[in-house]
N, C-alpha and C positions, 0 to 999 in steps of 0.2 A: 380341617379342624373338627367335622362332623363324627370322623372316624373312632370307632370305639377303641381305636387303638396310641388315641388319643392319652398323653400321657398327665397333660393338667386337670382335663376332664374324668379323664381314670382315678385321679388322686382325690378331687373333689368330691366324686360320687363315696369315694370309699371314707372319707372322713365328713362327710355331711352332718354325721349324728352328735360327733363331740363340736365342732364348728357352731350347730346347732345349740347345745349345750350352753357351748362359752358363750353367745350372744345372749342364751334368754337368762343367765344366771346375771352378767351384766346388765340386762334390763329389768332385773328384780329386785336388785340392788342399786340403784340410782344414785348416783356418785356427784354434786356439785363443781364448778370450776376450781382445779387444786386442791381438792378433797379426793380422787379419784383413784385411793389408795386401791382397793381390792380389784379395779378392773384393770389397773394398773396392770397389778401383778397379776391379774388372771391373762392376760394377753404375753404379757413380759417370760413367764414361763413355759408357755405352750411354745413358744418361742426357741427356749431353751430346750426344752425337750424335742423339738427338731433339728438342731445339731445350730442352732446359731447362738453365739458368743454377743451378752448382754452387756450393757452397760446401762445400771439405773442412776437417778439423777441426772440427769445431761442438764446442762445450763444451767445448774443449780437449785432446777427444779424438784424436789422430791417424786411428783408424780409425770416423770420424763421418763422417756430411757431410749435406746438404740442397742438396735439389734442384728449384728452382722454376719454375712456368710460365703466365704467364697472367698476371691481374689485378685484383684490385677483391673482393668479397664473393662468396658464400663463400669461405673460406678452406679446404680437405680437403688434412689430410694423411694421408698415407699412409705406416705403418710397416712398415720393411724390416730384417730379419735375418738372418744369414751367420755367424755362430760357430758352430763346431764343440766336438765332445765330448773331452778328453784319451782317447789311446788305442780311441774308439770313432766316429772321423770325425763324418759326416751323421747318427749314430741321433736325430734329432730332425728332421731334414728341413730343415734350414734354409737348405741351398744353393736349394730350393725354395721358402722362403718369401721372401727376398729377390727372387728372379728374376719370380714373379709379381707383386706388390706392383708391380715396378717394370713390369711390363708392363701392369696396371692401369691406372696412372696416365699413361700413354703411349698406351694405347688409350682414353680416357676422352679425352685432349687431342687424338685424332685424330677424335673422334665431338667434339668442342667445336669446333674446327675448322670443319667441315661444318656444324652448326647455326648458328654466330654466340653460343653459351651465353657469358657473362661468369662469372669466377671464378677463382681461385687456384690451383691444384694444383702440393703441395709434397710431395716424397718425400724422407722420415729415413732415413737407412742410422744403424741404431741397432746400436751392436757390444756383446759382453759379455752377450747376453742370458742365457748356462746358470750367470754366476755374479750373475742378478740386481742387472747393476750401467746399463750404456751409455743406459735410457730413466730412472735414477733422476736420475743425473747430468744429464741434458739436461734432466730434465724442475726437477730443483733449480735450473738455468741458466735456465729462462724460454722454452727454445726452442719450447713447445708452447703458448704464452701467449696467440697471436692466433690461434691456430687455431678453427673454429665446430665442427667434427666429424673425431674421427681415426679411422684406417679402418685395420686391419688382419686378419691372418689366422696358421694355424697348420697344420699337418697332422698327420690324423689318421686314425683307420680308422674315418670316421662321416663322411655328406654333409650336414650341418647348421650353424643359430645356433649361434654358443658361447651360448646363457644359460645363462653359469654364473657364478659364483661362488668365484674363485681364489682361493686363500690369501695370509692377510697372515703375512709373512714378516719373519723375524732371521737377516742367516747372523752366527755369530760364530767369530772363532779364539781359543780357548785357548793360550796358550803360559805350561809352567811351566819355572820355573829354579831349580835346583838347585845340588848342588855335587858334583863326582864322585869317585870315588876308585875303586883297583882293586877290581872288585868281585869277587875271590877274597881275598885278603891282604889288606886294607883298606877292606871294606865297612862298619865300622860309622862309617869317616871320611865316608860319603857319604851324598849327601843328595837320592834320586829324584827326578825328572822322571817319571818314567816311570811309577812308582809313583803319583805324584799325579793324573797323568793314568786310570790303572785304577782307582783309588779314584772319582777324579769321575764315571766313566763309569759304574759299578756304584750310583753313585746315584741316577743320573741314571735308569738301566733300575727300578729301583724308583720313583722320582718317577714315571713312567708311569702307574703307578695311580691316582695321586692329582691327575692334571690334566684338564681336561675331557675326552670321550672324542673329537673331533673337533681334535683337538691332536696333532701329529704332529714327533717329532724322532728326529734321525739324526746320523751322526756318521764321520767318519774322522779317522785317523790320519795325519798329515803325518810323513814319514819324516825322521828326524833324524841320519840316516847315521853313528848310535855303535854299536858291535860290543856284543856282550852281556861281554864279558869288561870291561867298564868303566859304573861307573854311572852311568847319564846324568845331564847336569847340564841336558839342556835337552829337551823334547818338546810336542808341538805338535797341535793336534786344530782338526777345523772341524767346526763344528754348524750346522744347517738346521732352524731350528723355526718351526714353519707352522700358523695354522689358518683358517679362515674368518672368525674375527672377529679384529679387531686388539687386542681386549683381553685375550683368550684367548691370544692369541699374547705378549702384553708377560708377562702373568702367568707362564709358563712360562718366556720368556726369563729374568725376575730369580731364577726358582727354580733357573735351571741355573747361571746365574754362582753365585748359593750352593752348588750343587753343588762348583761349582770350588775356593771360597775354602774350605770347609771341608777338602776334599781336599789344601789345599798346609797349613792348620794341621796337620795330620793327620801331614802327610811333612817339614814342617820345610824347605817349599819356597814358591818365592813365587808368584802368578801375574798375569798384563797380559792384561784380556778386551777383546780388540779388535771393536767391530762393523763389521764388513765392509761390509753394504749391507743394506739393511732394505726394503720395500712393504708395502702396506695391501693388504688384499683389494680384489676385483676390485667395480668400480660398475658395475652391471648399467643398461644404459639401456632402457626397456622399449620408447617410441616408437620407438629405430633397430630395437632388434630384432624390432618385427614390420613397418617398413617392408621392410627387406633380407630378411626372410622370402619377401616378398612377391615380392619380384625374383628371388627364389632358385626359388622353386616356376614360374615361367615358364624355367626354364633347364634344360635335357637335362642327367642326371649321363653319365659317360663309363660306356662300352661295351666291353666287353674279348674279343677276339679268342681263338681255339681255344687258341694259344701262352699267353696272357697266362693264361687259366683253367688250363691245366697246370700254368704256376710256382706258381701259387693253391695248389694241391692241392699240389705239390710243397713249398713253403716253410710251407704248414700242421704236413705230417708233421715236415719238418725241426728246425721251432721249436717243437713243439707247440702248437701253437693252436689254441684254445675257440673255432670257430666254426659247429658241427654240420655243415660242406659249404657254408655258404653267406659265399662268400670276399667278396662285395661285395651295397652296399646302392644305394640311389637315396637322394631326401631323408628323410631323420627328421622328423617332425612336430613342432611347435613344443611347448616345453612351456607347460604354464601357471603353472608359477614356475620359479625360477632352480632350476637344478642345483648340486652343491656339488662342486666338483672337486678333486682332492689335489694336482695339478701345478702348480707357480707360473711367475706371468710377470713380469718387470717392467714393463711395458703396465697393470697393474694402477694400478700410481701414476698413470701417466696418465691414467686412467679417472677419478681425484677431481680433476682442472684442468679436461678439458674431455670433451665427450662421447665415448665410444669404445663403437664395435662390433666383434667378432672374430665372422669365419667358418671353418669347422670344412670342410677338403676331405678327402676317402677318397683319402692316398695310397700307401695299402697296405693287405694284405689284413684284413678284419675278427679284430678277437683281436689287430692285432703292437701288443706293446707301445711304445712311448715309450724310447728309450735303450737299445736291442736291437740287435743284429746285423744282427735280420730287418727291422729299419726300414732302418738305413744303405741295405743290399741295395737296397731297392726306391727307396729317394729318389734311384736310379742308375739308374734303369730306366725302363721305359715305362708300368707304371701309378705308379709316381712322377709323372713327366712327364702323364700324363694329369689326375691328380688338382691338378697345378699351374695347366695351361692353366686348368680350369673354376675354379678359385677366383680366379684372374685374371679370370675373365668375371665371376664373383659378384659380385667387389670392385667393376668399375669399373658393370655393369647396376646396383646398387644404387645405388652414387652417383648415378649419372643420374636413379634415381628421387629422389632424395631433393633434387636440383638441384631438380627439375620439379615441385615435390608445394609446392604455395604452404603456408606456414607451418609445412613438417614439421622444418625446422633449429631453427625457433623453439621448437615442442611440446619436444624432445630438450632442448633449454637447461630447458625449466620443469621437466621431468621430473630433471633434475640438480641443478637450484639446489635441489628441493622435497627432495632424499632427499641433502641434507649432511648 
């Protein structure tokens, strides 16, 4: 794989500058869940312009699409992401994980190419992924259906397998209603929202104790633009409740709708618990994840230059970040079980129809957290961009092995059918 005669590596070196290009123009332009028109079609076309046959909309998403090339068995798709954060851009890196993915899969049809390999490769521009909605939906439509192995990635400040184990997830909206009246001169004609909603919530932080401890929920405030001089008639909250097992996560969900419903008897207010979007924790496949282990340890991590080690130290101090001086890694050794991880994906769902693997690239300094300033920052920069190219190499060297490896698509099926 080292070899310069390397045919993915050969591709990527030689298209680094527009790959480059599409990423930072993607993070310049910051695109919300299902508003993600322009990174859309900045991926959907480059796409096109490599010889694969598009199809936008898919699941009747406007900002979807699939992207096919080839023919016959295997089927590898490859999932791509482009939504951005309200108010906080790229802090998740996602102009980067879409622009790899699709470079992947383009350099994987230019190494099939050159061999004569038969096979499918299909790239999902899947939108909505930070409100856990755009692969639920696709994946309730069927579009992941004939696929044999789906392949994607995430950025992180660690050069390793994801084997982990993502939370199964509830987001819900609370919305209560009320009735209002002035709340100086005629507060007792009124009937909180507002109240109902701090009531729910204050029990919601004492249910805390009482739910398993690997059980995680949170909550905002949807702003209902009434002044305080009037009692609201109407107030709106969204909750995110997460754990590792999907029954741990239902249990806690029904306990906070009761949260709710007691809070509106309470205030003499009513309440409509909307479920937003839901995932099962993440299905760990063990056979992918130690073949693409396996692809990953023959592949150089990136290198950073006097400059690139200065912002290191620099955005360390900046953001405070726990990483004793040592700003980057090479690979992490593989564990020998799954990891249990707090951040959720919706790729998860995907993981219970047909096989999936996630790769973990360092692209940013060790310590930046997830939804930070300091990540945005860097998924704009050049160890951003570095950490893209090589998870682009991960994705598509791994395939290759997993094309070539007689029976390893098969092993991954039995390992998934055996742990429904």
């Amino acid at each position: 794989m080292n070899s310069k005669d390397n045919r993915i590596t050969a591709w990527l070196d030689a298209n680094s500058d527009k790959l480059i290009e599409i990423a930072s123009q993607i993070h310049a332009n910051p695109e919300i869940a299902f508003e993600e028109t322009c990174s859309c079609e900045s991926l959907a076309s480059y796409l096109a312009e490599n010889g694969f046959a598009v199809e936008l909309g898919l699941a009747d998403i406007p900002t979807a699409f699939a992207a096919e090339w080839g023919s016959g068995k295997p089927v590898i798709g490859f999932l791509a992401e482009y939504d951005a954060l309200p108010g906080l851009g790229h802090a998740c890196g996602h102009n980067l994980l879409g622009t790899a993915v699709c470079a992947a899969a383009i350099a994987l049809r230019d190494d099939m190419l050159a061999s004569g390999a038969s096979g499918t490769i299909r790239v999902y521009g899947t939108p909505a992924e930070e409100i856990m909605s755009g692969k639920i939906v696709m994946n309730d439509a069927g579009c992941f259906d004939d696929l044999d192995v789906a392949v994607t990635w995430h950025p992180f400040d660690r050069n390793r397998i994801s084997n982990d184990i993502w939370p199964a997830i509830d987001i819900k909206n609370y919305t209560f209603s009320g009735v209002a009246a002035h709340a100086s001169k005629s507060p007792e004609l009124g009937r909180s929202a507002l109240d109902a909603a701090e009531i729910m919530n204050v029990g919601v932080n004492y249910l805390r104790e009482h739910v398993s401890t690997d059980v995680r929920m949170h909550y905002a405030y949807v702003d209902n633009g009434i002044p305080a001089n009037i009692v609201p008639n109407r107030a709106k909250t969204n909750f995110f409740i997460r754990s590792p097992k999907r029954s741990h996560t239902q249990d806690a969900s029904k306990r906070v709708d009761d949260c709710a419903r007691g809070a509106a008897i309470m205030t003499g207010t009513s309440v409509d618990i909307e479920l937003v979007a839901y995932c099962d924790e993440m299905k760990v496949n063990r056979p992918l994840v130690e073949l693409y282990y396996e692809a990953m340890k023959q592949i150089p991590t990136p290198t950073y230059d006097d400059a690139e080690m200065e912002f290191a130290k620099q955005i360390t101090e900046e953001a405070g970040l726990e990483n004793g001086g040592k700003y980057f890694t090479g690979l992490c050794e593989l564990e020998d079980e799954p990891e249990i991880i707090f951040i959720g994906t919706d790729a998860s769902q995907v993981s219970h129809t047909v096989p999936l693997i996630t790769i973990s690239a360092q692209t940013m300094v060790t310590g930046t957290p997830l939804h930070h300033w300091a990540t945005e920052k860097q998924a704009g920069m050049s160890i951003g961009w570095k950490g893209m190219l090589y998870a682009a190499r991960c994705m598509a060297e791994g395939t290759k092995l997993l094309m070539e490896t007689p029976g390893a698509i098969e092993k991954a099926w039995e390992y998934h059918r055996a742990n429904e």
